[in-house]
Each structure stands twice: as structure tokens, then as C-alpha cells.
N, C-alpha and C positions, 0 to 999 in steps of 0.2 A: 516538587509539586507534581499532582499529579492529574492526567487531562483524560477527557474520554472526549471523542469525534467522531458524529454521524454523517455519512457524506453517500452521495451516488456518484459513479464513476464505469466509464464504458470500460470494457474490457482490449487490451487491443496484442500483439505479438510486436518482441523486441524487434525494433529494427533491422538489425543487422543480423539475425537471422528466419529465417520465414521456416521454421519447422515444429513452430505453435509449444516448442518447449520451454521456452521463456516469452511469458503469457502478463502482463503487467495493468494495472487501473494508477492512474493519475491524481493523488492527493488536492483536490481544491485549492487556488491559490493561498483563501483565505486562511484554511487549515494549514498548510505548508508553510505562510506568516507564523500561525499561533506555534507550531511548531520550534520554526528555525528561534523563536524568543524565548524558548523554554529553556532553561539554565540544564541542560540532560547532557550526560559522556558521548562523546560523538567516537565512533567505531569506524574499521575501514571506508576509505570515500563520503565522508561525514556523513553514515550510516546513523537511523538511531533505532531501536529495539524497541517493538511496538508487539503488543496481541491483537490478532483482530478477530472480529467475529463474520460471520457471509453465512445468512441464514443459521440452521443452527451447528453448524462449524465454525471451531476457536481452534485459533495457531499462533503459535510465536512467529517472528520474522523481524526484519529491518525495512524499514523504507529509507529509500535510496535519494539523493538530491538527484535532479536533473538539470545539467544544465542548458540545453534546448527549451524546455520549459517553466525552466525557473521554476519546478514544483517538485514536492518528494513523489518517486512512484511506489506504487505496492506491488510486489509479486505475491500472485496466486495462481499457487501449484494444482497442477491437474488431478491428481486426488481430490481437490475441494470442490474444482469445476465440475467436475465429473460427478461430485455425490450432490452438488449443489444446482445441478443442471442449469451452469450457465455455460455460454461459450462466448469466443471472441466475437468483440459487435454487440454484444448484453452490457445492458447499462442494469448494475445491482448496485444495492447497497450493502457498505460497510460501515464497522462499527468499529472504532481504532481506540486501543486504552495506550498512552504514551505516559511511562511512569523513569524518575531516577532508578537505577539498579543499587 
């Protein structure tokens, strides 16, 4: 089965490091639900393989389970931020297609 998910989402830096290169938005509870019930191959740290779109840039990537927030997160790489001019603290929207491989 295959999903597509529009969602907004602040942008914020990984915790444990503060040098804005790992740069992440927070999948929606309810989407990280529809998600985690999706019958999909779960990859390193029950990773699963999503394309997203952020304005008009599309990439491949995983979102990530967190367990602090019980949510999937997304990373977005500074390339996208950068031509998509968002920065950390920008609430954007994304556009997330989660499909089986």
C-alpha cells in the first residue's frame, strides 16, 4: 500500500549536537500512527524509506522513529534548506510518499 502525507513541521537541530548539521522536522503524531500501521520493510532502527517533497525539492531519505517523541523524524539536509530557504525555527511543509520497496 501506498501513502502520501501532507504535514507542517518546525524545523529544529539534533540534540546532541548543536553545529546545525543534523537539522530534523518531526513527523505528526497522527502521521507517524498511519505510518508505524503500514505493513512497509523496516531498515536500520526501524527506519522506513520515504520521498519527500519541501517546496519544489524531492529527495529520497528514511524517517527515523523517535523515541523521546514517540514520532518518526525527518531529516533535511542543508542543500534543501539552503535552496528552499528555510532555516532552523521555519515551520514548512512537507509532502511525504511512503510506498513498499
Amino acid at each position: 500500500m501506498d501513502a502520501t502525507f501532507e504535514f507542517e513541521a518546525e524545523l529544529y537541530e539534533w540534540d546532541a549536537k548543536k553545529d546545525a548539521s543534523w537539522v530534523f522536522a518531526t513527523v505528526p503524531a497522527d502521521v507517524s500512527e498511519d505510518v508505524r500501521d503500514m505493513e512497509l520493510p523496516r531498515k536500520g532502527f526501524g527506519s522506513v524509506k520515504v520521498t519527500v517533497r519541501l517546496g519544489s525539492s524531492e529527495w529520497r531519505t528514511s524517517i527515523f522513529p523517535d523515541s523521546k517523541s514517540g514520532c518518526y523524524v525527518l531529516p533535511v539536509k542543508k542543500a534543501v534548506r539552503t535552496k528552499e530557504k528555510v532555516e532552523i525555527g521555519d515551520v514548512a511543509g512537507f509532502e511525504i510518499d511512503v510506498a513498499p520497496e
